[in-house]
C-alpha positions as CSV (number, residue, x, y, z in Angstrom):
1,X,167.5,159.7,57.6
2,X,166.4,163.2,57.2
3,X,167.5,166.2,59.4
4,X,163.3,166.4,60.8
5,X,162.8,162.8,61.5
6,X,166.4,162.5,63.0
7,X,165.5,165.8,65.6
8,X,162.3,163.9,66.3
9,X,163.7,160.8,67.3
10,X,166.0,162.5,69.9
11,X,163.0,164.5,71.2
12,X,161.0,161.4,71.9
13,X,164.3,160.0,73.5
14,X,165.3,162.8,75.5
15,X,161.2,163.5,77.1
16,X,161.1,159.6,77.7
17,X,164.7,159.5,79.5
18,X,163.7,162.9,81.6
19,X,160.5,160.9,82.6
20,X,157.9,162.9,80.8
21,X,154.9,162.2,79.7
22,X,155.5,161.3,75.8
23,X,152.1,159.9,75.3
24,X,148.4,160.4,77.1
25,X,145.5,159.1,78.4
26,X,143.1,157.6,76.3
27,X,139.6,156.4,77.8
28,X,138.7,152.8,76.8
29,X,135.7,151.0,75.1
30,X,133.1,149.9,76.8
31,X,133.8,152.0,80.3
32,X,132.1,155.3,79.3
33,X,130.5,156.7,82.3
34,X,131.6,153.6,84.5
35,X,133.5,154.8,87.8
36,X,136.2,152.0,88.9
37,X,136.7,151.8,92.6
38,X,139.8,149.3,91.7
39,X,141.7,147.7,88.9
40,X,144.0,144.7,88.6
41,X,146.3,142.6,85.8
42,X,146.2,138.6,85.6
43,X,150.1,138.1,86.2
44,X,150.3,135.0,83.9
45,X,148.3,136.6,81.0
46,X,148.5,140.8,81.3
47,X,145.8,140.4,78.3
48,X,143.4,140.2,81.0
49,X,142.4,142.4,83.7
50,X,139.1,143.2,85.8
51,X,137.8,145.8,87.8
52,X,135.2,146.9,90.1
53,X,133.2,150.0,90.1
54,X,130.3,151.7,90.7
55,X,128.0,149.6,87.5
56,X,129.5,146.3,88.5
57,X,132.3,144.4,87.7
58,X,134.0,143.9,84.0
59,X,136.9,142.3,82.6
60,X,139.1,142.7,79.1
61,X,140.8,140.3,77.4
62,X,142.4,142.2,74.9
63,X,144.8,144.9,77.0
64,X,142.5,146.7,78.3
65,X,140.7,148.1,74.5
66,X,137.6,146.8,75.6
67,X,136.1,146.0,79.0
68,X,132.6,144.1,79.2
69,X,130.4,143.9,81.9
70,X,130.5,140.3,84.2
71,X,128.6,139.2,87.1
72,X,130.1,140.2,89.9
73,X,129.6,143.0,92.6
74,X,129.5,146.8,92.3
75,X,130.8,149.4,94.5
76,X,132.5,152.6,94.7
77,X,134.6,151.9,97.2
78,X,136.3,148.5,96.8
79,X,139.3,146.0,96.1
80,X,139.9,143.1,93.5
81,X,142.3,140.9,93.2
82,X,143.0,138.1,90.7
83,X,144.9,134.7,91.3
84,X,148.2,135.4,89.6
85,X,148.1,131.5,88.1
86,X,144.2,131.1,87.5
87,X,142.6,133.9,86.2
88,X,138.7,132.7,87.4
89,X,139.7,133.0,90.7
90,X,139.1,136.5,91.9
91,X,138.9,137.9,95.2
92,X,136.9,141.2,95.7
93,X,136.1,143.5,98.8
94,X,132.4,145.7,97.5
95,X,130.3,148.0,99.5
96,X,128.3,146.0,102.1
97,X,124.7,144.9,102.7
98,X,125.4,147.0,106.2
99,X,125.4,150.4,106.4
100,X,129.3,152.4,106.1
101,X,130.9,148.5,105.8
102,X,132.4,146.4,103.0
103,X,132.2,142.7,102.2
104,X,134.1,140.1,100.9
105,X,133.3,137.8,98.2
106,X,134.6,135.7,96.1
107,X,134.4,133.6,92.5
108,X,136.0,130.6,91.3
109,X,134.3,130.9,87.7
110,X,135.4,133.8,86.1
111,X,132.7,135.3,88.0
112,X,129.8,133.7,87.0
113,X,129.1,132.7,90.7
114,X,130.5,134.7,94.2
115,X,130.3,133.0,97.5
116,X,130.4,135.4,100.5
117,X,133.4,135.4,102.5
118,X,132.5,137.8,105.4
119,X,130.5,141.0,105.9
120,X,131.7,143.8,107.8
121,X,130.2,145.7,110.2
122,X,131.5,149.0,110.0
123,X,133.4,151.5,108.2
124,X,133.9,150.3,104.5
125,X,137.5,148.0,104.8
126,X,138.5,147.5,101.0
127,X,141.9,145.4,101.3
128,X,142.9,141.9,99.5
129,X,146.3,141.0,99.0
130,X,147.8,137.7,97.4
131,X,151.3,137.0,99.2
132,X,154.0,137.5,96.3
133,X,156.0,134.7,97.6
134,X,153.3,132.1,97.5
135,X,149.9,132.5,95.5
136,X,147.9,130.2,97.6
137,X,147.8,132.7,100.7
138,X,145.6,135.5,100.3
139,X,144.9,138.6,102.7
140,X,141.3,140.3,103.2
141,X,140.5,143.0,105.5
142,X,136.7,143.0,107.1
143,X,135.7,146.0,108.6
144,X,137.0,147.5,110.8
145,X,140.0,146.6,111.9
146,X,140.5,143.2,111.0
147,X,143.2,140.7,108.9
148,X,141.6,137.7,107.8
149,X,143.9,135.2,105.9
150,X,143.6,131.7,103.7
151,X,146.4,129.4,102.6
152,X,144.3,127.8,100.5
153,X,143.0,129.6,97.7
154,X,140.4,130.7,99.6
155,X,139.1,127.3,101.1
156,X,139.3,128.1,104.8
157,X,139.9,131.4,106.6
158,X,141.9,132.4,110.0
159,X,141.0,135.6,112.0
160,X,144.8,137.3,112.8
161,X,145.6,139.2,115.7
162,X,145.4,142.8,114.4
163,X,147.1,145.5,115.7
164,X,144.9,146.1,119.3
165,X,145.6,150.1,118.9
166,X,144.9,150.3,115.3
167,X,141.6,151.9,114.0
168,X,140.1,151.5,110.5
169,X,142.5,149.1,108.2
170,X,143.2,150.7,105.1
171,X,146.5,149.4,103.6
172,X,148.1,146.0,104.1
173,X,152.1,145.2,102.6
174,X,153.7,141.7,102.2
175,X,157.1,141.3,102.3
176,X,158.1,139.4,99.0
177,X,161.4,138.3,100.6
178,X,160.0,137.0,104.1
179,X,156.4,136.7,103.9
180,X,156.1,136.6,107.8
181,X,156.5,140.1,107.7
182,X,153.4,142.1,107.2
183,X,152.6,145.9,106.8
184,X,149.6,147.3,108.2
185,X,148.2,151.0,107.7
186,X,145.3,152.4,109.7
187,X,144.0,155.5,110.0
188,X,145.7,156.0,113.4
189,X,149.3,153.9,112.4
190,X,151.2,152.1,110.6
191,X,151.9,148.7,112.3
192,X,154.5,145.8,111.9
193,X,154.4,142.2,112.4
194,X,157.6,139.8,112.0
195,X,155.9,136.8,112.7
196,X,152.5,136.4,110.2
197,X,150.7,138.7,111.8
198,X,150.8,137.1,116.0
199,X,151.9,140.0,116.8
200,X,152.1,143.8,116.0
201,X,154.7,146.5,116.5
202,X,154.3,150.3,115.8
203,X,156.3,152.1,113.3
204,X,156.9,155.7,114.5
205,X,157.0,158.4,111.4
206,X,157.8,161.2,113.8
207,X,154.0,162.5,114.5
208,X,150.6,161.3,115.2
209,X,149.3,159.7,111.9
210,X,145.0,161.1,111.7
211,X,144.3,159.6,108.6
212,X,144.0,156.5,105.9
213,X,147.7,155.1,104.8
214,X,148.7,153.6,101.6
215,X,151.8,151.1,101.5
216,X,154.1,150.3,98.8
217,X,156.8,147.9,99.6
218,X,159.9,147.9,97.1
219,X,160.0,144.1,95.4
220,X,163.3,144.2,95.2
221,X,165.0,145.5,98.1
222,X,162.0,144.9,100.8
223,X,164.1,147.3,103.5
224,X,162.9,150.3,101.2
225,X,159.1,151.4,102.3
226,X,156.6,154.1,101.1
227,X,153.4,155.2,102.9
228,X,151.0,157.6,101.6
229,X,149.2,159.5,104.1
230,X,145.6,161.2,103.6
231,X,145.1,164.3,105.1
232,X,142.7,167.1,104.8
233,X,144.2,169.8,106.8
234,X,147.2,172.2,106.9
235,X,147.8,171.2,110.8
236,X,147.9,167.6,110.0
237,X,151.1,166.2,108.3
238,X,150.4,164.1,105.4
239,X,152.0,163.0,102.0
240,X,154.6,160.8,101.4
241,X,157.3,159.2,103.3
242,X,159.9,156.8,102.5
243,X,162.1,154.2,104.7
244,X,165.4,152.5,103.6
245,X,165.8,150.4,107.3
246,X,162.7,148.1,107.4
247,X,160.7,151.2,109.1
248,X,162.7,152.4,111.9
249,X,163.3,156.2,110.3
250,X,161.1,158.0,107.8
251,X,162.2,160.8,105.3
252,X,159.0,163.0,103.8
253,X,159.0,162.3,99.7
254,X,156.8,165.3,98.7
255,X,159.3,167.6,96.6
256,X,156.9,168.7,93.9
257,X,153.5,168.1,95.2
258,X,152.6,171.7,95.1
259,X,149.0,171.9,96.3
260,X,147.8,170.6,99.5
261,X,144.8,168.5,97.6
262,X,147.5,166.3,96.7
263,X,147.6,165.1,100.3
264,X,144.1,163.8,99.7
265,X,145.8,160.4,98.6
266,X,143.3,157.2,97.2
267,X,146.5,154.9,95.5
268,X,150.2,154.5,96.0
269,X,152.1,152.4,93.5
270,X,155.6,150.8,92.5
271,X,156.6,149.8,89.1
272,X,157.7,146.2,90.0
273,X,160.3,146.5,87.0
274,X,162.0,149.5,87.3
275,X,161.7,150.2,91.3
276,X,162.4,153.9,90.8
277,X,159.1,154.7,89.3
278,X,156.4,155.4,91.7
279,X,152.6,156.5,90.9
280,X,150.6,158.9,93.1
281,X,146.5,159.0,92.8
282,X,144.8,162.0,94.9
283,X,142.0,164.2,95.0
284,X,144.1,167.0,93.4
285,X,141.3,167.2,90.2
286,X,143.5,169.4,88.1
287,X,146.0,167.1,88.8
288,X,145.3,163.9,90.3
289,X,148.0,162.0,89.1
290,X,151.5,162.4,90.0
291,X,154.8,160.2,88.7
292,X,158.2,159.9,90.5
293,X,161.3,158.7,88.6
294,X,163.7,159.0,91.4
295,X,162.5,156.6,93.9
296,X,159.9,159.5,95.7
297,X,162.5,162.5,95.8
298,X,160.7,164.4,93.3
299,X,157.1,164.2,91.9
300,X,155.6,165.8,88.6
301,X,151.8,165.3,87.4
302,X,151.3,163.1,84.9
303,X,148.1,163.4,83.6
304,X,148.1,164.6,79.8
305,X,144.4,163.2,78.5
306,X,143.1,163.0,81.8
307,X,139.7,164.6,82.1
308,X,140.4,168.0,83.3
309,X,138.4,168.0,86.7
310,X,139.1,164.0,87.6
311,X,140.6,161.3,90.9
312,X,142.3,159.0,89.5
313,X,141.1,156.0,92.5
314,X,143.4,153.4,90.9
315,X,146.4,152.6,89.1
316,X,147.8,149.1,87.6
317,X,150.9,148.9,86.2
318,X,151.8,146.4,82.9
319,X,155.6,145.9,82.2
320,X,155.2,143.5,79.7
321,X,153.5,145.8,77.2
322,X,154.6,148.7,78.3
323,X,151.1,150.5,79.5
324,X,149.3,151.7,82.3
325,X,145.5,151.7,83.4
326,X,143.9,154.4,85.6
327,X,140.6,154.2,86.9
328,X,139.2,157.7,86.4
329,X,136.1,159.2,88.4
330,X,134.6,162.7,87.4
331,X,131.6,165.1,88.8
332,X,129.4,164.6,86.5
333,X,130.3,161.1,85.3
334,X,130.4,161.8,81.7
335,X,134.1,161.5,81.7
336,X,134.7,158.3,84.2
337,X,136.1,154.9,83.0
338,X,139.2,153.5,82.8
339,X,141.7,155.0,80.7
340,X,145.0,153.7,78.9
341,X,148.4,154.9,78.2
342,X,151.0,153.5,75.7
343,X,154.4,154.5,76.8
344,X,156.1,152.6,74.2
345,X,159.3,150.4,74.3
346,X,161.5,152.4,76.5
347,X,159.0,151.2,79.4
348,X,158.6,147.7,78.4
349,X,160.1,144.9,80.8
350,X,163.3,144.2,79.0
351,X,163.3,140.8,80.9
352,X,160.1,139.5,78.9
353,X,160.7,141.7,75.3
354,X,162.8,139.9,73.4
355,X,161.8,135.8,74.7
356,X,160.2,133.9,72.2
357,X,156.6,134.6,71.6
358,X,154.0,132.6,74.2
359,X,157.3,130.9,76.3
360,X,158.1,133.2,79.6
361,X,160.8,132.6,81.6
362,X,160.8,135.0,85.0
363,X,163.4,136.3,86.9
364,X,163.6,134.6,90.0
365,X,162.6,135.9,93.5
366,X,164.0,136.5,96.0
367,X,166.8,137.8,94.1
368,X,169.5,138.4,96.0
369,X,168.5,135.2,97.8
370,X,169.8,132.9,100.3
371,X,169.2,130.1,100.6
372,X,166.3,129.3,98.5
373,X,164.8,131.0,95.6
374,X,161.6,130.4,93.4
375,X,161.7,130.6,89.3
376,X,159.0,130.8,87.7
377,X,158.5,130.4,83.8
378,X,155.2,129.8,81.1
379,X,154.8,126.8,79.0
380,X,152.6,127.9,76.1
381,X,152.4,124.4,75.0
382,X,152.9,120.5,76.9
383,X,156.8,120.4,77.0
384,X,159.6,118.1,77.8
385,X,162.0,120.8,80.0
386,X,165.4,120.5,81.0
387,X,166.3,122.9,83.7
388,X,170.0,123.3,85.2
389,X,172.1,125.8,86.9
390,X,175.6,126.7,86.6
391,X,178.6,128.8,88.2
392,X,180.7,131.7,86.4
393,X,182.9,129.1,84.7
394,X,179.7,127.2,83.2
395,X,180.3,124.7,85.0
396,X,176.9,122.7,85.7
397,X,176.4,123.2,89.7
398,X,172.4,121.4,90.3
399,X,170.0,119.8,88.0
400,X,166.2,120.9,88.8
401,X,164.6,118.9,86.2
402,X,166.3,116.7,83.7
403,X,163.9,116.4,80.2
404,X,160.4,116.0,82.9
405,X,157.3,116.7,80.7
406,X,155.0,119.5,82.1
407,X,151.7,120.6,80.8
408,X,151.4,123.8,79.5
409,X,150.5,127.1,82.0
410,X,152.9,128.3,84.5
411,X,155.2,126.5,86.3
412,X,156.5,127.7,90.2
413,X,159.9,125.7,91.8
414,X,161.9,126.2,94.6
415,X,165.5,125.7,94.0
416,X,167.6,125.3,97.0
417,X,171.3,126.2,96.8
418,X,172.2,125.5,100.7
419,X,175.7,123.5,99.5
420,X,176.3,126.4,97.3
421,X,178.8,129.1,98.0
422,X,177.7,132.8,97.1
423,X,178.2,133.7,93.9
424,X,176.6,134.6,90.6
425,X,174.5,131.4,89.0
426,X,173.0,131.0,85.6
427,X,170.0,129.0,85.5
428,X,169.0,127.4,82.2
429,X,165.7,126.4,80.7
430,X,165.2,124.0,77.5
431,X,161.9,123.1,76.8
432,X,161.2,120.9,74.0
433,X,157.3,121.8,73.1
434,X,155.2,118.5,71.9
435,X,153.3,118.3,68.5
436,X,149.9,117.6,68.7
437,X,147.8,118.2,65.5
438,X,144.8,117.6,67.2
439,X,145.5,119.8,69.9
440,X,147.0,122.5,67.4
441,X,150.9,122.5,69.4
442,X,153.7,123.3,67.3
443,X,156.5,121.4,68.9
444,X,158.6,124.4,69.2
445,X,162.1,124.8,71.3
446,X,162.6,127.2,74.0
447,X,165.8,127.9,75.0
448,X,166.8,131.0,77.8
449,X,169.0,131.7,80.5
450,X,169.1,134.1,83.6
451,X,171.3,135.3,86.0
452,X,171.1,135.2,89.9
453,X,173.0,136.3,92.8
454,X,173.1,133.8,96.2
455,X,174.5,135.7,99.3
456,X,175.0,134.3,102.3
């Protein structure tokens, strides 16, 4: 290796593991001009996404390189949200028939036909969430204060008992770990509920919050909370702040947010892979995106290809690939659309690199857990899987399935390890694909193992 390539190399290493930006921003086909209001991935396949703007809704299939234009609702101020296990089921929150409101529709086609779900009446209320720790329960937010959730998929609805001092939902956080616990932001507060959302409990930051809030929960270690705070004057505090105790005290996380624009905050995001990395969107438009790499104590902009006078309004995240999305607005629109970067292997999920091509076995989550834990994994093809856990000695400690066929798509089961003692487990996944010619399956064999830890 030559002296040049070899000083190159350690360049490219040294910028990636200092957290710059080795890359940038590249806007992609078919979004010229088009101004996303919000963005999301398809968990099961991150080869698909949608979003929602201000020309309508559009999807890619191929990473993001091109989008295309579906039916579905426009808006510029809005949420989406696709079912993590059915990608034609897509919930979305688009500026309403009323005046200043928002409604919620939703498809179970792809989007070639939306139902309404509700219509606000006030103030545009553009929150969906999709519990993490069970896919069927989703979370919508009709203006404007209040939580309406489904258990179903979106079959029947319950009205919750929001927050009775909160004006204006913006936000809304579930914890992964105990999905009774829900995170609400308002423009007046951020509220608490322990119970699925009966009842609410303030969360004091230390001063009187006057403005719309962003929550970001960390999926690993729930206890750990960010909230983004919009402001738009020196006298009123804004920014970010960060909690390690489930919300009881606040630390402000705005080392290196130098102008006061970047208090103008439209998107707060975790990297669900490596919890350290955290993106900021804001109406800063010389720099409206900012990246931390140290869990919030220190922010830098991160937004090399970025049109130069831009708001980034969204941000989605693929650790699979390696690659971000931004949904990029500029005055005058010649610029918008939704723009790519390619941060290369260093940022790719090293859980899901090196598994066989098509076959995805998940961590499992909770993890810590105790005493139950769901693992997750994707059959590319109809398999016969063998499934088994075992102790430090490999010792085999619970059988989950024992050669069962399964079809192919992904596969969700509890595994309960109450006669367990804590300790470090291995569970292990064999699946023996069957050959079909007429179906085109290759009968391949999928063997992988994880780690977990049970604490009790």
């Amino acid at each position: 290796m030559n002296r040049f390539l070899s000083l190159a190399i350690v360049e490219f290493l040294f910028i990636a593991l200092a957290g710059g930006q080795v890359d940038q921003w590249r806007v992609a086909s078919g979004t010229a001009r088009y101004i996303p209001a919000a963005l999301d991935i398809y968990r099961s396949n991150p080869d698909t996404l949608y979003a929602i703007g201000d020309s309508g809704t559009k999807r890619s299939t191929n990473r993001g390189e091109r989008w295309d234009s579906i039916h579905g609702p426009r808006t510029d101020i809005g949420a989406i949200r696709v079912d993590p296990y059915d990608s034609k089921i897509i919930y979305a929150s688009a500026f309403g028939r009323r005046l200043e409101s928002n409604d919620v529709l939703m498809t179970t086609d792809g989007g070639t036909n939306w139902r309404d779900l509700f219509a606000g009446s006030i103030y545009p209320v553009a929150v969906i969430e999709i519990d993490p720790a069970n896919y069927k329960t989703a979370y919508v937010g009709v203006g404007p204060s209040e939580i309406v959730r489904s258990t179903d998929r979106g079959n029947t609805w319950t009205f919750l008992n929001y927050p009775p001092a909160g004006v204006y939902l913006t936000s809304l956080a579930i914890d992964r770990s105990n999905d009774s616990v829900l995170y609400a932001g308002y423009v007046n507060g951020i509220f608490k509920s322990l119970d699925g959302g009966n009842t609410w409990q303030q969360l004091c930051l230390g001063f009187q919050i006057q403005g719309r809030t962003r929550i970001a929960l960390n999926p690993i270690n729930t206890q750990t909370i960010f909230v983004a705070i919009y402001s738009n004057s020196d006298t009123v505090p804004g920014g970010v702040y960060k909690s390690t105790d489930a919300g009881l005290r606040w630390s402000e996380q705005n080392t290196g947010l130098t102008s006061n624009l970047d208090k103008l905050i439209y998107s707060l995001s975790i990297n669900p892979k490596d919890t350290n990395e955290l993106f900021l969107s804001t109406g800063n438009r010389a720099n409206s995106l900012a990246r931390s790499t140290d869990a919030g104590a220190h922010w830098s902009y991160y937004t090399k290809g970025l049109p130069s006078s831009s708001v980034v309004t969204s941000v989605a995240i693929d650790t699979m690939h390696g690659r971000l999305y931004a949904g990029v607005s500029t005055f005058p629109t010649d610029s918008s659309g939704i723009y790519v970067l390619d941060r290369g292997p260093l940022f790719v999920d090293e859980q899901l690199r090196d598994q066989p091509a098509g076959f995805i076995l998940r961590q499992n989550y909770p993890n810590p857990f105790n005493p139950t834990t769901m693992i997750e994994f994707y059959l590319p093809e109809q398999s016969v899987v063998t499934l088994k856990v075992y102790n430090t000695l490999c010792q085999e400690v619970a059988s989950v399935f024992d050669k069962q066929v399964m079809d192919d798509g992904t596969q969700q089961v509890e595994f309960n390890a109450l006669n367990l003692p804590s300790g470090v487990y291995s569970y292990r996944i064999v699946a023996q694909g069957i050959a079909d010619k007429e179906k085109g399956t290759s009968g391949q064999q999928f063997i992988y193992v994880r780690k977990m830890l049970l604490l009790k």
